[in-house]
PDB file of N, CA, C and O in Angstrom, chain B, residues numbered from 101:
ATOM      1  N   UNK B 101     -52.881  84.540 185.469  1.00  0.00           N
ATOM      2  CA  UNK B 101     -52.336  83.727 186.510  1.00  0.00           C
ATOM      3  C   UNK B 101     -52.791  84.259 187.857  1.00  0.00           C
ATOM      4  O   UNK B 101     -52.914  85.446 188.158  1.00  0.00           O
ATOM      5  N   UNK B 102     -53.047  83.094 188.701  1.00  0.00           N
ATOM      6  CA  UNK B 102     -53.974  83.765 189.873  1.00  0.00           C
ATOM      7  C   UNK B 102     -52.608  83.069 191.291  1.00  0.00           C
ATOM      8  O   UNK B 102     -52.229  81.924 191.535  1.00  0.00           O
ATOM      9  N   UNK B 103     -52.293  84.236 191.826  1.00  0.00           N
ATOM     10  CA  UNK B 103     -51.680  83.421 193.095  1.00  0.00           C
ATOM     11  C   UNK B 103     -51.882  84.254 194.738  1.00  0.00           C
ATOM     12  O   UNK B 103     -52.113  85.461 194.684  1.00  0.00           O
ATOM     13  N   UNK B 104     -51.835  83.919 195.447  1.00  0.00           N
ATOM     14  CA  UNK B 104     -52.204  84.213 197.252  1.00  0.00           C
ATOM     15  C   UNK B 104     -51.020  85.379 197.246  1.00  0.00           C
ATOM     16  O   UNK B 104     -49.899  85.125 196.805  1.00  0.00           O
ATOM     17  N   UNK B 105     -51.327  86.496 197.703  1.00  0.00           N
ATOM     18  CA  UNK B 105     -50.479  87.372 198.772  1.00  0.00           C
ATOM     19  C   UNK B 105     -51.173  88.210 199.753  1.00  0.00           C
ATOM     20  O   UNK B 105     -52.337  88.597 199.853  1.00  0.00           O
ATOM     21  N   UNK B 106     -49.709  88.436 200.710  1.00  0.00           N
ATOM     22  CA  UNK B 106     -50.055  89.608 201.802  1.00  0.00           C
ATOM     23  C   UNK B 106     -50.133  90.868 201.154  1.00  0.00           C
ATOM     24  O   UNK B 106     -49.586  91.151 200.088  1.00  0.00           O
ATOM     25  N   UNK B 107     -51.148  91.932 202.154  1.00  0.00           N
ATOM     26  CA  UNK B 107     -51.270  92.977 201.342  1.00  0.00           C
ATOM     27  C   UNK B 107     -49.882  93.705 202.270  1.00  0.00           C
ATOM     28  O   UNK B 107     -50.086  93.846 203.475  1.00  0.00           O
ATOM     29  N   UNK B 108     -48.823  94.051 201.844  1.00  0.00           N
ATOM     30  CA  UNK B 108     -47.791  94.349 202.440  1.00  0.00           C
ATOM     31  C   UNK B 108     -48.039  96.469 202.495  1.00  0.00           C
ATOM     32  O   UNK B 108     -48.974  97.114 202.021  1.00  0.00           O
ATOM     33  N   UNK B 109     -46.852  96.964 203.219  1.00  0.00           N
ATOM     34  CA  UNK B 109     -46.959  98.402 203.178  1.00  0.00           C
ATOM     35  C   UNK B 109     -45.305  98.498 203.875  1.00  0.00           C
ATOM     36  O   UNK B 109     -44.671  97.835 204.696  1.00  0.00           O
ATOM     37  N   UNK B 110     -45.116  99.381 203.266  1.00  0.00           N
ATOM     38  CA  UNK B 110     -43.502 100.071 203.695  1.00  0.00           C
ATOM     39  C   UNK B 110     -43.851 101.333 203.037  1.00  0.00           C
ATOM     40  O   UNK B 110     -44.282 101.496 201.895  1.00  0.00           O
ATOM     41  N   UNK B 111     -43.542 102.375 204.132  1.00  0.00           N
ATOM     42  CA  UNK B 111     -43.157 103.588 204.135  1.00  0.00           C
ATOM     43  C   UNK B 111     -44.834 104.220 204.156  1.00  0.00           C
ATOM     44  O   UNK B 111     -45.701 104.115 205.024  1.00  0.00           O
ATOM     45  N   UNK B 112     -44.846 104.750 203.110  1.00  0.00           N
ATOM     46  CA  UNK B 112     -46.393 104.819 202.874  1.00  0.00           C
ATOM     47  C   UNK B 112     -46.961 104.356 201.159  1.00  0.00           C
ATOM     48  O   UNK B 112     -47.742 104.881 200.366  1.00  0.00           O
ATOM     49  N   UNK B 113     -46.063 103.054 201.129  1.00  0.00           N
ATOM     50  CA  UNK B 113     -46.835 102.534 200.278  1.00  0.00           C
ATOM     51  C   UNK B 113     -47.499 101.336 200.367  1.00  0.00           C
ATOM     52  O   UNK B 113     -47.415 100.739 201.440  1.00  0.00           O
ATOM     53  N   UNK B 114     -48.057 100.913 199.591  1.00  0.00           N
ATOM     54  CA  UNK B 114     -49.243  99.544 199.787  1.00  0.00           C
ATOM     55  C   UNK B 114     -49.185  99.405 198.787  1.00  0.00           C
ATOM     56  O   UNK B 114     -49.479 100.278 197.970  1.00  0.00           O
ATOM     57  N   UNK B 115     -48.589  97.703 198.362  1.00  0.00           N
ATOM     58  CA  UNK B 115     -48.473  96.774 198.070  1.00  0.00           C
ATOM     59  C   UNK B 115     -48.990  95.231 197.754  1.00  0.00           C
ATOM     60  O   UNK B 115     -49.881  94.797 198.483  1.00  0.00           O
ATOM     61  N   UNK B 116     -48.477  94.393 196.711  1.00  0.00           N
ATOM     62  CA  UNK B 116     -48.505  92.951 196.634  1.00  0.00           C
ATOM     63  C   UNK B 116     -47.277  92.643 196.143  1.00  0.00           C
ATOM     64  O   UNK B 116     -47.058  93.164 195.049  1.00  0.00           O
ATOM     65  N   UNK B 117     -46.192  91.812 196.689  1.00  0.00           N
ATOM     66  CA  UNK B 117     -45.012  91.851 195.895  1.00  0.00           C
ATOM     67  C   UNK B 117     -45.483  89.917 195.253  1.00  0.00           C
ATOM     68  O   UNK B 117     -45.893  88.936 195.874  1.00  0.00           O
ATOM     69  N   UNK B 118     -45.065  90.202 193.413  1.00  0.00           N
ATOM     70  CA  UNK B 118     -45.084  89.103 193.207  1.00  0.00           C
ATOM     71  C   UNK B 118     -44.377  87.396 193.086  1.00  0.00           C
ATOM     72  O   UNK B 118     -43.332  87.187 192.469  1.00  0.00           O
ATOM     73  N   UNK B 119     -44.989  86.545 193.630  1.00  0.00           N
ATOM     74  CA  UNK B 119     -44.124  85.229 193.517  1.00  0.00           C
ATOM     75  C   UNK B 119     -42.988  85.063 192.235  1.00  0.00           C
ATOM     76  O   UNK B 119     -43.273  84.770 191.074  1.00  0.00           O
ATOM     77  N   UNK B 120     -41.540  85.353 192.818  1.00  0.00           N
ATOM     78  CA  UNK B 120     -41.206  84.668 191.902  1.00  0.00           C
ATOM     79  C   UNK B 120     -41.068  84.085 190.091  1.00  0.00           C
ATOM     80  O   UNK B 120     -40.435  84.441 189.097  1.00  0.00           O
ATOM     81  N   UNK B 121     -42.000  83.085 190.412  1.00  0.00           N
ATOM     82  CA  UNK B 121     -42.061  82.526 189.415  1.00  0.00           C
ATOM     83  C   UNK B 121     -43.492  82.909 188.240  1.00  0.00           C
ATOM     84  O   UNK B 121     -43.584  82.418 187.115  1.00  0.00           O
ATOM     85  N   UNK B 122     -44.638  84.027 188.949  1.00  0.00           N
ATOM     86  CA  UNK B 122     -45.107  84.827 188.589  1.00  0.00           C
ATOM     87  C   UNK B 122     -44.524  86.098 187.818  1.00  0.00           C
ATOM     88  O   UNK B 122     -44.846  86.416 186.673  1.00  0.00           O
ATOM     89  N   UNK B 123     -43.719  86.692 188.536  1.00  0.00           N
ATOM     90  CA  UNK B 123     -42.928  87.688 187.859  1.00  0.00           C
ATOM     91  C   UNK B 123     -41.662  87.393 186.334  1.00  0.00           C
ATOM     92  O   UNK B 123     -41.218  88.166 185.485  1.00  0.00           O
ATOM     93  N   UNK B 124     -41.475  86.074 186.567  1.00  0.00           N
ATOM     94  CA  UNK B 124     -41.342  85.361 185.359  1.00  0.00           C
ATOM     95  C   UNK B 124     -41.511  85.324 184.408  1.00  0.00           C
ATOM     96  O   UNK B 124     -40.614  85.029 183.617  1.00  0.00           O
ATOM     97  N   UNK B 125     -43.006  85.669 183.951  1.00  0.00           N
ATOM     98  CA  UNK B 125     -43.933  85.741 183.191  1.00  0.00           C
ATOM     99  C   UNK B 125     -44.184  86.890 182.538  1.00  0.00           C
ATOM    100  O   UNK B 125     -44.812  86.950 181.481  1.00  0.00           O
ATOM    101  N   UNK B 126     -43.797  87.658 183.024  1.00  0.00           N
ATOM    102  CA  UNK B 126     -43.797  89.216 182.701  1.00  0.00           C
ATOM    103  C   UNK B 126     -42.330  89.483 181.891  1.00  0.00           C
ATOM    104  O   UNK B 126     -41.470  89.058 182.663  1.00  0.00           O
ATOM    105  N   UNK B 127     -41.767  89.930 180.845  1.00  0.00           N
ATOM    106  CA  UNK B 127     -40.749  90.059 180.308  1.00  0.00           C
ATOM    107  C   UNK B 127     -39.816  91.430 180.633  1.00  0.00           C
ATOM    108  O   UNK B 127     -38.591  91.482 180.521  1.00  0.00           O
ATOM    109  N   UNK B 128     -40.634  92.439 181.028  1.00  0.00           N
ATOM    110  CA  UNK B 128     -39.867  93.448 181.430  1.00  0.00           C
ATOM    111  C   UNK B 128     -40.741  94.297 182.859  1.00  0.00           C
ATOM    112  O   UNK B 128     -41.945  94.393 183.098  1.00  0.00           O
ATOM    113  N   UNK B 129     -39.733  94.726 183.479  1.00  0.00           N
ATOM    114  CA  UNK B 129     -40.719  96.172 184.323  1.00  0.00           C
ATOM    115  C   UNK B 129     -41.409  96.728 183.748  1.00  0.00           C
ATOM    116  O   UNK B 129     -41.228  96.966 182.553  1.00  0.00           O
ATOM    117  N   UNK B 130     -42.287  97.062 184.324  1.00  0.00           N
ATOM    118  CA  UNK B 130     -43.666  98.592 184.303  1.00  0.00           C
ATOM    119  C   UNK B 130     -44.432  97.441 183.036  1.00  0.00           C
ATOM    120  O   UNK B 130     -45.130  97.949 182.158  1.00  0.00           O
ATOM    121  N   UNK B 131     -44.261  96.223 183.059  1.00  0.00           N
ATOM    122  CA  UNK B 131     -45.233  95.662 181.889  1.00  0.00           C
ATOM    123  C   UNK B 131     -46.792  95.930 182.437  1.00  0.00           C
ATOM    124  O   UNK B 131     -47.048  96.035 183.637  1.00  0.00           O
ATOM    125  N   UNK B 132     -47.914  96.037 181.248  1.00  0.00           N
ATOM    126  CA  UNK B 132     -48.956  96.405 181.697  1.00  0.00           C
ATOM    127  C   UNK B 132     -49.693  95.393 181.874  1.00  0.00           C
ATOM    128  O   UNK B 132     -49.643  94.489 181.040  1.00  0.00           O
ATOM    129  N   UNK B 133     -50.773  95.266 183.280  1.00  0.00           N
ATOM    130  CA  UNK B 133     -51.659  94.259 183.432  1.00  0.00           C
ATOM    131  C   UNK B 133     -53.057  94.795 183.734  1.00  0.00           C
ATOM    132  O   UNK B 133     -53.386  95.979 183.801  1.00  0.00           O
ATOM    133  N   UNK B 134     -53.806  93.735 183.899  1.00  0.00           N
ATOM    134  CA  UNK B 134     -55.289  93.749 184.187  1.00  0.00           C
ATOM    135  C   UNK B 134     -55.197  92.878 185.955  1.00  0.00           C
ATOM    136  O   UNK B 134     -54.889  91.695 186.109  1.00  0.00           O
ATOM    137  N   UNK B 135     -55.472  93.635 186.829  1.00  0.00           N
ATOM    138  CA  UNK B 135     -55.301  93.097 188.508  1.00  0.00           C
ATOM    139  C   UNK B 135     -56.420  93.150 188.586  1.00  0.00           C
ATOM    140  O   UNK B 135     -57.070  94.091 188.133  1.00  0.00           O
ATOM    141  N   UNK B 136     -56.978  92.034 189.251  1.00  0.00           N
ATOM    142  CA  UNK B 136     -57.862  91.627 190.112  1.00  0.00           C
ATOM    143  C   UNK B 136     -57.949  90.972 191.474  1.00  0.00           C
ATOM    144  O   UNK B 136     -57.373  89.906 191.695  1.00  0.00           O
ATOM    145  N   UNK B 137     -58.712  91.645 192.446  1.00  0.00           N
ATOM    146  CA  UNK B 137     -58.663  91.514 193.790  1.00  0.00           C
ATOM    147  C   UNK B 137     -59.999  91.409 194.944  1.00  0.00           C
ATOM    148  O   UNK B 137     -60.350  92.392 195.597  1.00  0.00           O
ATOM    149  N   UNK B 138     -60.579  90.222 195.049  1.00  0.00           N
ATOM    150  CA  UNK B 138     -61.780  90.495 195.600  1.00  0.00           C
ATOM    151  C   UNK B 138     -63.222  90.941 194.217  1.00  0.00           C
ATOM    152  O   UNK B 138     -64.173  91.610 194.622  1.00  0.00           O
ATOM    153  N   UNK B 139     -63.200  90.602 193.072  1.00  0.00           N
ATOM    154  CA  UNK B 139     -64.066  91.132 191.932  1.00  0.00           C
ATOM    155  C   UNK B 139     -63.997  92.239 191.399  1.00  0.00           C
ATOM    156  O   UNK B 139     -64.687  92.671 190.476  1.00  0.00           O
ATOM    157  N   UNK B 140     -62.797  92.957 192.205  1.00  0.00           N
ATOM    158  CA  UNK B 140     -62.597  94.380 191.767  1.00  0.00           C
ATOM    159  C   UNK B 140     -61.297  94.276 190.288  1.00  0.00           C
ATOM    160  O   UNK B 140     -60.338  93.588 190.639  1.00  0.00           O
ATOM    161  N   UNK B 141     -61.202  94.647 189.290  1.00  0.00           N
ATOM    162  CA  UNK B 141     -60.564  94.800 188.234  1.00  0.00           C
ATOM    163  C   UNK B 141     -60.202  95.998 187.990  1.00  0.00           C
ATOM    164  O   UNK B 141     -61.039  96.900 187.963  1.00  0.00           O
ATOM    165  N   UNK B 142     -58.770  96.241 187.747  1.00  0.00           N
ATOM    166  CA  UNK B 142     -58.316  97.717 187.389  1.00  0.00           C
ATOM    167  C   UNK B 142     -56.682  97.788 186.383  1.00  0.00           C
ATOM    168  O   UNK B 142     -55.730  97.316 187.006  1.00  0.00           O
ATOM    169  N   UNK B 143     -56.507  98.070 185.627  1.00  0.00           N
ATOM    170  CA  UNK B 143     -55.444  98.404 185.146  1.00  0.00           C
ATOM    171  C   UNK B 143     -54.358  98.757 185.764  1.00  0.00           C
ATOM    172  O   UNK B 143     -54.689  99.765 186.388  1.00  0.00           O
ATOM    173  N   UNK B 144     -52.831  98.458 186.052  1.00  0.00           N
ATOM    174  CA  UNK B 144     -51.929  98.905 186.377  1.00  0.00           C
ATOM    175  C   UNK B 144     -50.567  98.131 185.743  1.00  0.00           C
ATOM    176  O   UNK B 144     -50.713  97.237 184.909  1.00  0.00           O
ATOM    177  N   UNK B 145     -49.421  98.491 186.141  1.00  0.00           N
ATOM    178  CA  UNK B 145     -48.063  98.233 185.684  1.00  0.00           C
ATOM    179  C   UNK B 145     -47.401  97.280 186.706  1.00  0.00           C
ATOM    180  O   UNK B 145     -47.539  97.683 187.861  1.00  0.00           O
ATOM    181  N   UNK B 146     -46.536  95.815 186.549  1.00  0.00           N
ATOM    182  CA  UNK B 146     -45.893  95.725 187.276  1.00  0.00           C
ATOM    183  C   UNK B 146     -44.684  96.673 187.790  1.00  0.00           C
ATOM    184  O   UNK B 146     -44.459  97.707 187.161  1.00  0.00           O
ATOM    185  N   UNK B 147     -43.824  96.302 189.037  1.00  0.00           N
ATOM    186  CA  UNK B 147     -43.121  97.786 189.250  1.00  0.00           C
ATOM    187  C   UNK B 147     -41.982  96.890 189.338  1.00  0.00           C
ATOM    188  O   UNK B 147     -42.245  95.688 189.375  1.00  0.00           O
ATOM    189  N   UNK B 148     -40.354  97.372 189.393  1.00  0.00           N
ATOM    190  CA  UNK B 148     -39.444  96.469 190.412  1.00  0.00           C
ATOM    191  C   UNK B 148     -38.698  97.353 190.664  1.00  0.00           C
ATOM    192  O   UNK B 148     -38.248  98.361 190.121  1.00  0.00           O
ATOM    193  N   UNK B 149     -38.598  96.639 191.917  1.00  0.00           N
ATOM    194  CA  UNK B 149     -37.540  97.722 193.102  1.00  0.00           C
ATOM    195  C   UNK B 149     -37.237  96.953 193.803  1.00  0.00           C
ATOM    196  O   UNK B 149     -38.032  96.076 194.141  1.00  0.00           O
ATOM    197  N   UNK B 150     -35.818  97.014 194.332  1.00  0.00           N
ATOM    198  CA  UNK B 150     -34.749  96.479 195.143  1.00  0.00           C
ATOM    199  C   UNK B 150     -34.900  94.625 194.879  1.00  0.00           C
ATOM    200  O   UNK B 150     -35.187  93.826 195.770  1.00  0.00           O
ATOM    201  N   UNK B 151     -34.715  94.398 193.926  1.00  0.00           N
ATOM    202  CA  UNK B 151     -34.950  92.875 193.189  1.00  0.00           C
ATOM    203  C   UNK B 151     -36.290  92.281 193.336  1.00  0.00           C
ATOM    204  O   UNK B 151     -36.428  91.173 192.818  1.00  0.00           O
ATOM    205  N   UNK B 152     -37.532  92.911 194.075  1.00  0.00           N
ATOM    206  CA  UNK B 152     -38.409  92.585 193.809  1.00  0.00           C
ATOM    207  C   UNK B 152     -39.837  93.265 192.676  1.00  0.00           C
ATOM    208  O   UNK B 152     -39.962  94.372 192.152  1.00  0.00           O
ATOM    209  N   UNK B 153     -40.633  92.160 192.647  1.00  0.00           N
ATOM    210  CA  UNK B 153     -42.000  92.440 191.898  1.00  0.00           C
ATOM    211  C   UNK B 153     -43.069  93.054 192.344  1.00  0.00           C
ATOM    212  O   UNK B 153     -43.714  92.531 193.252  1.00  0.00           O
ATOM    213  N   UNK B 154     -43.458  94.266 191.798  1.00  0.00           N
ATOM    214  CA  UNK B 154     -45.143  93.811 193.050  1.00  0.00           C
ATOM    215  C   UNK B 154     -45.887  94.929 192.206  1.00  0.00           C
ATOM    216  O   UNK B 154     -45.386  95.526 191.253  1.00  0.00           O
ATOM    217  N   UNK B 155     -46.899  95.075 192.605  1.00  0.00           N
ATOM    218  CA  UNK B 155     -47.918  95.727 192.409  1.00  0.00           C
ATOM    219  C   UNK B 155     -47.932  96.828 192.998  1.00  0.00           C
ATOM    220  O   UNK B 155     -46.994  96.765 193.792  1.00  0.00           O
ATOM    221  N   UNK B 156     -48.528  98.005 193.115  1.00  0.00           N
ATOM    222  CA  UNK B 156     -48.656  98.934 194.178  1.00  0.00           C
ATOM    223  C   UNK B 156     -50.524  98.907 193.886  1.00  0.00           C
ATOM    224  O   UNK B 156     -51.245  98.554 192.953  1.00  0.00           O
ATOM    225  N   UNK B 157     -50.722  99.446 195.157  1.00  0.00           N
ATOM    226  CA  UNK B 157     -52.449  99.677 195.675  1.00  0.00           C
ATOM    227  C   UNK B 157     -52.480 100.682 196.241  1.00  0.00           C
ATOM    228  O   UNK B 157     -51.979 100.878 197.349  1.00  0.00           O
ATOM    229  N   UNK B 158     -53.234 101.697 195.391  1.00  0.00           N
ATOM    230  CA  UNK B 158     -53.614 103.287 195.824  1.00  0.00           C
ATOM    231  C   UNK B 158     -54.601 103.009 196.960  1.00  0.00           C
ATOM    232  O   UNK B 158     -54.537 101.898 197.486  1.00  0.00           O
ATOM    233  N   UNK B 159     -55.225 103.616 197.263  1.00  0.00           N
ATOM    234  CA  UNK B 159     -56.007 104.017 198.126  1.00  0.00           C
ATOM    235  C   UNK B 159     -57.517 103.782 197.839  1.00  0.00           C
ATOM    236  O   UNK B 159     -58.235 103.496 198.797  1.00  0.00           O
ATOM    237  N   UNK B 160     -58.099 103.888 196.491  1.00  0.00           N
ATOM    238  CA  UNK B 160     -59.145 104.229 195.929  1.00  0.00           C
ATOM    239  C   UNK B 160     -59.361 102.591 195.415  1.00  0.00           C
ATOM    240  O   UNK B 160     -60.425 102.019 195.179  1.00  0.00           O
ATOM    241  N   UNK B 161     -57.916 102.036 195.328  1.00  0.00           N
ATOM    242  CA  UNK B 161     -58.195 100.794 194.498  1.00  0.00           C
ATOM    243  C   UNK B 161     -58.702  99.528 195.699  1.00  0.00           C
ATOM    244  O   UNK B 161     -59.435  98.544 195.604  1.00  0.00           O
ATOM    245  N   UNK B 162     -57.756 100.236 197.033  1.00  0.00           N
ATOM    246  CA  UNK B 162     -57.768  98.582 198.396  1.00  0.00           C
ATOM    247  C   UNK B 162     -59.558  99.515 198.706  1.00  0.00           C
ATOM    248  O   UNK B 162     -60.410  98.628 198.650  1.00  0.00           O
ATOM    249  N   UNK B 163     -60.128 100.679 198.938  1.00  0.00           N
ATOM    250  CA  UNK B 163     -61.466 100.843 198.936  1.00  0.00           C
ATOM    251  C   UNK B 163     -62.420 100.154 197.993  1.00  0.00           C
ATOM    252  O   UNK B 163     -63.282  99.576 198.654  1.00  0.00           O
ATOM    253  N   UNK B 164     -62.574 100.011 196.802  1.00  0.00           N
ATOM    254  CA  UNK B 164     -63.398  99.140 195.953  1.00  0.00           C
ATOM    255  C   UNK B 164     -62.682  97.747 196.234  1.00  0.00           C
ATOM    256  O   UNK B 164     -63.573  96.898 196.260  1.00  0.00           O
ATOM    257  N   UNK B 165     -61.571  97.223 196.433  1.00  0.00           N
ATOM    258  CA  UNK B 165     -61.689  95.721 196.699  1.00  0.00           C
ATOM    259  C   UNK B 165     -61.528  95.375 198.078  1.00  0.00           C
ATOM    260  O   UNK B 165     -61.232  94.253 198.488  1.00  0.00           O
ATOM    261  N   UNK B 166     -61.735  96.381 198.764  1.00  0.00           N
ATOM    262  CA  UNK B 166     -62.210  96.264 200.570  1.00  0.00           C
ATOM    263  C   UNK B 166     -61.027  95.308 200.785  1.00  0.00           C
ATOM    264  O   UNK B 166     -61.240  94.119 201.024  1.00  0.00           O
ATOM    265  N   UNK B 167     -59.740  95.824 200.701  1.00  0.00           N
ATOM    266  CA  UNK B 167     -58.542  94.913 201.199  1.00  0.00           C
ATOM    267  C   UNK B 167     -58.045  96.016 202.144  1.00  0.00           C
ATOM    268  O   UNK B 167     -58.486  97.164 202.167  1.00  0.00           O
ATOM    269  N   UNK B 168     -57.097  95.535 202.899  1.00  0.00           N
ATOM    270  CA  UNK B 168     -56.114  96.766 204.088  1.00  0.00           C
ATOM    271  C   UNK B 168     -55.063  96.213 203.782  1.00  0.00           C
ATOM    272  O   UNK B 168     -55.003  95.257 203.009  1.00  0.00           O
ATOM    273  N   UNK B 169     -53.696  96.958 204.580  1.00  0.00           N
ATOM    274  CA  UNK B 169     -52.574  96.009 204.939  1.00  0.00           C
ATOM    275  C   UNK B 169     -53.025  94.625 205.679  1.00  0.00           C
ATOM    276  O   UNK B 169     -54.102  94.456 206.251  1.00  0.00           O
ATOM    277  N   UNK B 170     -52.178  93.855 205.572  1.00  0.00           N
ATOM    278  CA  UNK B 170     -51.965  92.739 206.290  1.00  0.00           C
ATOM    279  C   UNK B 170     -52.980  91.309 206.434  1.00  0.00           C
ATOM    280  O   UNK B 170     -52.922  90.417 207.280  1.00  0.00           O
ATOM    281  N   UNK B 171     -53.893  91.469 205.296  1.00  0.00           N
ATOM    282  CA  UNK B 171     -55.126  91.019 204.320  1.00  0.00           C
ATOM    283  C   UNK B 171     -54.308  90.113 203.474  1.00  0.00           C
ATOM    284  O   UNK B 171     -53.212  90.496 203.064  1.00  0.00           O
ATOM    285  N   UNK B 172     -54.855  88.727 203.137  1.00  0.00           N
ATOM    286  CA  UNK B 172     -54.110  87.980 202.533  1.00  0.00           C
ATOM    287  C   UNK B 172     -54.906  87.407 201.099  1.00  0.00           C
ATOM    288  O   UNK B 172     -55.496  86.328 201.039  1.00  0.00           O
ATOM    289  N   UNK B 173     -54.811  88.120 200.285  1.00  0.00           N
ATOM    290  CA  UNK B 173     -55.707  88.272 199.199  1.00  0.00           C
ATOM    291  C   UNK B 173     -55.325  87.104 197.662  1.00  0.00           C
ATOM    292  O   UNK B 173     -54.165  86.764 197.432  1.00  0.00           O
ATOM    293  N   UNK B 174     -56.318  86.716 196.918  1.00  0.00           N
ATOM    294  CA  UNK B 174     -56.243  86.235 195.621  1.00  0.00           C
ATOM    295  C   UNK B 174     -55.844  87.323 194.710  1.00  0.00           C
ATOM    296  O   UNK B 174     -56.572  88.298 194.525  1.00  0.00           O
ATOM    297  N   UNK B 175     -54.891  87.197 194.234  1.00  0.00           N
ATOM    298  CA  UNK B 175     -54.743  87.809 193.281  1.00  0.00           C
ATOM    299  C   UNK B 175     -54.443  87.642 191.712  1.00  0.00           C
ATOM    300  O   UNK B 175     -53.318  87.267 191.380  1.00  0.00           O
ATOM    301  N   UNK B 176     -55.426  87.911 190.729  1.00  0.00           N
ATOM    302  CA  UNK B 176     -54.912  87.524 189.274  1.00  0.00           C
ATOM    303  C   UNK B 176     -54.468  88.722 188.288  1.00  0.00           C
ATOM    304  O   UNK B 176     -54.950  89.854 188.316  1.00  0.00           O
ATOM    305  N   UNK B 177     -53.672  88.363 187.594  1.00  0.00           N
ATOM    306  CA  UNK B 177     -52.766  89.557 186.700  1.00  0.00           C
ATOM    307  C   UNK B 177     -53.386  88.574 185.633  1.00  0.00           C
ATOM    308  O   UNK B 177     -53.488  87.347 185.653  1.00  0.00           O
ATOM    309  N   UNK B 178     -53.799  89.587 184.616  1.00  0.00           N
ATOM    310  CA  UNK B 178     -53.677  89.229 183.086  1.00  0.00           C
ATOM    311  C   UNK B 178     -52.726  90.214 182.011  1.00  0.00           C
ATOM    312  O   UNK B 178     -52.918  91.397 182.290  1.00  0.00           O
ATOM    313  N   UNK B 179     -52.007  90.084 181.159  1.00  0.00           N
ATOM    314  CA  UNK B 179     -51.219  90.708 180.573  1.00  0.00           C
ATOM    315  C   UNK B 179     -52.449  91.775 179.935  1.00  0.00           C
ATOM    316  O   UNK B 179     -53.657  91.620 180.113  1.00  0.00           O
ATOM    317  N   UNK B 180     -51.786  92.912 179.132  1.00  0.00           N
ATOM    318  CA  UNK B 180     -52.933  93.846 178.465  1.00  0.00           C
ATOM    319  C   UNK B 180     -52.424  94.000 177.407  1.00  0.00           C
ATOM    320  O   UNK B 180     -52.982  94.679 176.546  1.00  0.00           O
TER     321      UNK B 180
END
């Protein structure tokens, strides 16, 4: 499933929190996906905290898909 977000950041983390009705789709926290961002593909876990969904983005990962904060990116999750 492919949907639009901001690349968000609080505190010193960096982020995509997911839509809703995206996170839906996922049956539990820390479920594992396949993210893609800009052609870049990498393995990670959805997360949830304080009732929301999101992704987190290391450092190494927004460098290979040349995203920053405040970048309004495609993003697709495939289950793994």
């Amino acid at each position: 499933m492919t949907f639009d977000a901001v690349v968000e950041t609080e505190d010193e983390g960096v982020f995509v929190v997911l839509p809703p009705e995206v996170a839906a789709q996922f049956e539990k926290a820390r479920a594992p996906v396949n993210v893609t961002i800009n052609g870049f593909t990498w393995e990670s876990t959805i997360a949830v905290y304080g009732g929301r969904s999101y992704v987190g983005l290391r450092r190494g990962v927004r460098q290979m898909a040349r995203i920053e904060p405040g970048d309004t990116v495609s993003v697709t999750l495939e289950p793994r």
